[in-house]
C-alpha positions as CSV (number, residue, x, y, z in Angstrom):
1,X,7.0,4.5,13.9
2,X,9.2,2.3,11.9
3,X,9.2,-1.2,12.1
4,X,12.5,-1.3,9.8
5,X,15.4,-1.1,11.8
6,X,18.9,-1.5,10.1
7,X,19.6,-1.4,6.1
8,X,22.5,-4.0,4.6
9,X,23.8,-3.2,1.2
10,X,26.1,-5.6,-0.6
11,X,27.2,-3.1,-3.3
12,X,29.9,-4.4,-6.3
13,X,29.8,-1.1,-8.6
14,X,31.8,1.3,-6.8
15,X,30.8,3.9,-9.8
16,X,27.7,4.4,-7.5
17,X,29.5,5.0,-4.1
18,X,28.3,8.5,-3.8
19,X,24.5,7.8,-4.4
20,X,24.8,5.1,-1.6
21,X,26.5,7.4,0.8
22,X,23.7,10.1,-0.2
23,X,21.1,6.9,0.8
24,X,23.1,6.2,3.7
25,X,23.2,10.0,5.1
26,X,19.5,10.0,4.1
27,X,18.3,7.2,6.7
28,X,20.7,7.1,9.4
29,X,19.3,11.0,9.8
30,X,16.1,9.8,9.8
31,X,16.9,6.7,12.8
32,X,17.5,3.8,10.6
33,X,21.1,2.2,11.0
34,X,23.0,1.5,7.5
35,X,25.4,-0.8,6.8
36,X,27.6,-1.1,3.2
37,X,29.8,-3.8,1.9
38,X,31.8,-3.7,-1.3
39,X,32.1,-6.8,-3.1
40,X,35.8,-5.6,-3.5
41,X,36.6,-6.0,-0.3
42,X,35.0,-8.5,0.4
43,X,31.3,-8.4,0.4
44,X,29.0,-10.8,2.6
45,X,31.9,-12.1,4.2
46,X,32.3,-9.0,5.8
47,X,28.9,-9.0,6.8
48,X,29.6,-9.8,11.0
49,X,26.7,-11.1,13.5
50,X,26.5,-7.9,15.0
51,X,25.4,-6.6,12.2
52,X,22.7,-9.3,11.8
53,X,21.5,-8.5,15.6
54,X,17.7,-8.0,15.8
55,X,15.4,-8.9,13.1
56,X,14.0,-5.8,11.6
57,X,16.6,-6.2,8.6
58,X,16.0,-5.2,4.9
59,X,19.3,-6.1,2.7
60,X,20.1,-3.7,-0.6
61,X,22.2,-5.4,-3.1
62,X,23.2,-4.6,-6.9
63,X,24.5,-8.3,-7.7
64,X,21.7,-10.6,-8.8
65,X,23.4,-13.9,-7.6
66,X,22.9,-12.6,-3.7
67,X,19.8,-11.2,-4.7
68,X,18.4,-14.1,-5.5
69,X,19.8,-16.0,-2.8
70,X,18.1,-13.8,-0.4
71,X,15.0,-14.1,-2.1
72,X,15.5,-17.9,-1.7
73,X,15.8,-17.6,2.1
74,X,13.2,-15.5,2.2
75,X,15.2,-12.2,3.7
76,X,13.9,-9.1,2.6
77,X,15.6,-7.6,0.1
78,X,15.6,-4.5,-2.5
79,X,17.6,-4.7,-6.1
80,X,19.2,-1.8,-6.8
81,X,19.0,-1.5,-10.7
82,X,21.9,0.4,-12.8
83,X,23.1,0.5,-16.5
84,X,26.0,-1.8,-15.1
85,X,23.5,-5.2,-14.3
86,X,21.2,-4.7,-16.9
87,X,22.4,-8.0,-17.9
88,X,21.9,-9.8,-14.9
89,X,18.9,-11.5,-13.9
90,X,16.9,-9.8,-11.3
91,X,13.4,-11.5,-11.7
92,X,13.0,-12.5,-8.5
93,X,13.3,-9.0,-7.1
94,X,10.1,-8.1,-5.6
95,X,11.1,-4.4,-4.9
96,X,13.7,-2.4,-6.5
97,X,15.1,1.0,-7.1
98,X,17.3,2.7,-10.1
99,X,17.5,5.9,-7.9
100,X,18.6,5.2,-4.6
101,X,19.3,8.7,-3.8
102,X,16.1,9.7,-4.2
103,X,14.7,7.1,-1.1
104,X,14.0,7.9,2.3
105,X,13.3,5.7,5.6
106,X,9.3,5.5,4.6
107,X,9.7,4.0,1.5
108,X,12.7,1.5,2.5
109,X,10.2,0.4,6.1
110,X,7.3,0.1,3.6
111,X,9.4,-2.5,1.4
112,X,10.4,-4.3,5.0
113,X,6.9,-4.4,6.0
114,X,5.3,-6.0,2.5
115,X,7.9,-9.1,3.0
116,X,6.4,-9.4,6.7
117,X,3.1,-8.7,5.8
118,X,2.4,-5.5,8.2
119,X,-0.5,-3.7,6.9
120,X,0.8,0.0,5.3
121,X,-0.4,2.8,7.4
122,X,-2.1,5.3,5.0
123,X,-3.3,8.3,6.1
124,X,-4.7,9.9,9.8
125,X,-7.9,11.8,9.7
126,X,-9.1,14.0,13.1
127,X,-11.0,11.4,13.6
128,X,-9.6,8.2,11.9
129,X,-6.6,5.8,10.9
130,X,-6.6,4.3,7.5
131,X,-4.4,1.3,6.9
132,X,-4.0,-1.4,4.5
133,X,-6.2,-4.6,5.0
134,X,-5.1,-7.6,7.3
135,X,-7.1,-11.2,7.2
136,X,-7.8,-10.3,11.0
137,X,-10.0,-7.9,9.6
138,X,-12.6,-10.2,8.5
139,X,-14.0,-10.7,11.7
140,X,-15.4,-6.9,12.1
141,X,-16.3,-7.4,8.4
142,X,-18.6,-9.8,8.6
143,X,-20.2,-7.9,11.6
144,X,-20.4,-4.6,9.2
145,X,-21.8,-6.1,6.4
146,X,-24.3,-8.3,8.5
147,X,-26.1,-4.9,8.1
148,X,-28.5,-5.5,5.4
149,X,-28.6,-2.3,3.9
150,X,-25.1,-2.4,4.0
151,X,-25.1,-4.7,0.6
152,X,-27.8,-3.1,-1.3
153,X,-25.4,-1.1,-3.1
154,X,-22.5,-2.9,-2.7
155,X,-20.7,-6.2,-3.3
156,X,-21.0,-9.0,-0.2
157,X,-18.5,-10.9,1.8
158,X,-17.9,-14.3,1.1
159,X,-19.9,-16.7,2.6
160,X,-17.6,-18.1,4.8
161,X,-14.8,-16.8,7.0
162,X,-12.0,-18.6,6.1
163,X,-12.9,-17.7,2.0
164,X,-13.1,-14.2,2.9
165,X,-9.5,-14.2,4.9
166,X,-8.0,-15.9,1.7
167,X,-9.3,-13.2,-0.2
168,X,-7.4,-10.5,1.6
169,X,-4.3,-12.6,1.5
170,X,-4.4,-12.9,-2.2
171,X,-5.7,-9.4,-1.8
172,X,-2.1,-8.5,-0.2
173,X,0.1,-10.2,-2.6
174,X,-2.4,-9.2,-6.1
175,X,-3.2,-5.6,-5.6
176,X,-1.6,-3.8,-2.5
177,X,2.3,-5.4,-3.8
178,X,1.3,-5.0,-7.5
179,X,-0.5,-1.2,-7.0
180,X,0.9,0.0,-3.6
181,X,-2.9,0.8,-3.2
182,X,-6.1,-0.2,-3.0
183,X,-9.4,-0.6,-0.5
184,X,-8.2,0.2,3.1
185,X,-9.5,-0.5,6.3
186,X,-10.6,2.2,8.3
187,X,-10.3,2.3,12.2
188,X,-12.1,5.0,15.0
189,X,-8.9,6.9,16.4
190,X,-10.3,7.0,20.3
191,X,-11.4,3.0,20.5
192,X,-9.2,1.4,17.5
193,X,-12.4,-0.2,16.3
194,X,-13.2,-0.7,12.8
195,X,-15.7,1.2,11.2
196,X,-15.4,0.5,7.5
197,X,-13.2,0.6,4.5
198,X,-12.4,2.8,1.7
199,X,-9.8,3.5,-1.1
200,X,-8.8,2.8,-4.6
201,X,-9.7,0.5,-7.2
202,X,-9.7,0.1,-10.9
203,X,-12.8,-1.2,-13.2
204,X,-12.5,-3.1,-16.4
205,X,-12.9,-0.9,-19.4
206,X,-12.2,2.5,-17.5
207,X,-8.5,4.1,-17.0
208,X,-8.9,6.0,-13.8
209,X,-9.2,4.4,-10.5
210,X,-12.2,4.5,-8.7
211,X,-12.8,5.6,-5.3
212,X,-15.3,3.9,-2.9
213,X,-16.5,3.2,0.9
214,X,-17.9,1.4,3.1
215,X,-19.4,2.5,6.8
216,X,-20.7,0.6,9.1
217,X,-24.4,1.5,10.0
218,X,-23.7,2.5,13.7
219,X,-21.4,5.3,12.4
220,X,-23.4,6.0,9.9
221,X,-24.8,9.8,9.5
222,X,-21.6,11.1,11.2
223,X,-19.7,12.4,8.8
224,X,-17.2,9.7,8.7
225,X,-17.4,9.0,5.0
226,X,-17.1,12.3,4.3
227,X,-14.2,13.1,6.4
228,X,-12.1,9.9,5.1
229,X,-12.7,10.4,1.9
230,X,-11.8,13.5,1.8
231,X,-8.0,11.9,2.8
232,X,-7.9,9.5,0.7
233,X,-8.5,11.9,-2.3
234,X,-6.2,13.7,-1.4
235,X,-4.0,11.1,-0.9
236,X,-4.7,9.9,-4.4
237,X,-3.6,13.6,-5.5
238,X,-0.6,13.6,-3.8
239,X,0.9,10.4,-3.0
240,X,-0.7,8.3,-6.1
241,X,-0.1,11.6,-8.8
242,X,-4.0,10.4,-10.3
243,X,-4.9,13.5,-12.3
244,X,-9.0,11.9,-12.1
245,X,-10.8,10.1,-10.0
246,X,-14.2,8.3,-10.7
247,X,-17.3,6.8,-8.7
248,X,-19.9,5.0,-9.8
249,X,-23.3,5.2,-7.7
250,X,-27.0,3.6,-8.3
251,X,-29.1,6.3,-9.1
252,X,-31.5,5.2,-5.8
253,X,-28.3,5.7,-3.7
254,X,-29.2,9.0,-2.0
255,X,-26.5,8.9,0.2
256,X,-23.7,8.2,-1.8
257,X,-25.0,10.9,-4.6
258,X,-24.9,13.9,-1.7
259,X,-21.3,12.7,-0.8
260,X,-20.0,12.8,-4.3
261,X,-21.6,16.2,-4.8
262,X,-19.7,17.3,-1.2
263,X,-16.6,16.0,-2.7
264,X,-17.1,18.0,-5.5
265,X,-17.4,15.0,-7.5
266,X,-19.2,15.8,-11.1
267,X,-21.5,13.5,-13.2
268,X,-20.4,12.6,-16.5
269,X,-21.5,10.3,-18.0
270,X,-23.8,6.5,-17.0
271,X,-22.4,3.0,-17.1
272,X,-24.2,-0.7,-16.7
273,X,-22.4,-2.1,-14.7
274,X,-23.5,-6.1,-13.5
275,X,-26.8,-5.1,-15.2
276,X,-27.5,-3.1,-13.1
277,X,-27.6,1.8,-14.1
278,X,-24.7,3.6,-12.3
279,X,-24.3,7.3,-12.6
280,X,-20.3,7.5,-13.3
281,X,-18.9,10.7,-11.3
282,X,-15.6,12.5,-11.8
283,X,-13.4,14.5,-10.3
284,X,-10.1,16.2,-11.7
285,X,-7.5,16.6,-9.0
């Protein structure tokens, strides 16, 4: 489902007409409505309240000066980069493109949903939905991790609510805008409860990300962790191009040893990491 509704582009290079109506061919087949102005003719002035009906509106635009007056008024909006405005100032752009041709209606409702802060959806498993983080999350969180074992190999939450919610915020704007990845929540397809979380991250002094999870103890022993994790390296494969993933895993941490193995996942070398010995595991996708 898209949330995304309707594209406007504001377009002054007319050198680029055919890789907009290529863009424009693209989503209207795909169920998104596209509307382009020429500055030429008149640009924004063109732009009519019809076309503004409904909210679910990303503008496109190759002209800094609108681009930033977007920004200001907080529409979402996507820079469309070319040899022809690599003089103008686009640094308040927080998405753009230089191949517009190349887009399709996922990408462009992904962009829309980052400036309204709806959570990505990742990846379906037979048994699960993986999606990006919300603060709402931090409710089933904090009844997770209340688990003791839950944090004997892993980091806690913060101690209170409120800290933990500002977290994922920052979370949102720090990583998932910055990465386009990250650690994702994971929800039970039949109920839509959460169950845990899992995904990418990177570690300080190591150039691969690093995949890791968390399941909550009453789904635990299920093959859950096996199952998402599964998706999500794939994912990294083909969505994220990674060529290696790593883990890192206490030595005591039965569990999480076996997985890796299952995964395929191969020791190679040990780290300290917070003091504390961590076999380092590898895979090559």
């Amino acid at each position: 489902m898209f949330y995304l509704e309707k594209i406007i582009a504001i377009i002054e290079n007319r050198e680029y007409q055919d890789a907009i109506n290529i863009l424009a061919q693209n989503l209207q087949e795909q169920g998104i409505t596209f509307h382009c102005f020429w500055m030429d003719e008149g640009g924004l002035s063109l732009v009519k309240p019809e076309h503004l009906a409904g909210k679910a509106c990303l503008w496109m635009t190759d002209v800094s000066e609108l681009n930033n007056v977007l920004w200001e008024e907080s529409h979402p909006v996507l820079a469309f980069l070319h040899e022809r405005n690599r003089n103008q100032d686009f640094s308040n752009a927080k998405y753009a493109c230089e191949k517009p041709w190349e887009l399709d209606a996922i990408y462009m409702d992904r962009v829309y949903r980052r400036y309204h802060r709806i959570p990505w959806g990742i990846l379906d498993t037979e048994r699960c939905f993986v999606r990006e983080t919300t603060p709402e999350d931090a409710e089933a969180f904090y009844e997770i991790y209340s688990e003791p074992s839950i944090t004997r190999y892993t980091e806690g939450l913060f101690p209170q609510i409120e800290q933990e919610r500002q977290y994922i915020n920052d979370y949102i704007d720090k990583v998932y805008s910055f990465y386009d990845f990250g650690v994702w929540t994971i929800l039970k397809k039949d109920t839509g409860e959460i169950i845990g979380r899992a995904g990418f991250s990177y570690r300080e002094g190591f150039e691969d990300a690093e995949i890791g999870y968390v399941i909550g103890q009453p789904w635990q022993r299920q093959g859950y962790a096996e199952e998402v994790c599964r998706a999500i390296l794939e994912y990294g494969k083909q969505e994220l191009e990674f060529e290696r993933v790593l883990a890192f895993i206490r030595p005591e941490n039965k569990a999480s040893l076996a997985l890796s193995r299952k995964l395929g996942m191969q020791p190679a070398r040990e780290a300290v990491i917070a003091g504390q010995r961590h076999l380092c595991f590898q895979l090559d996708l």
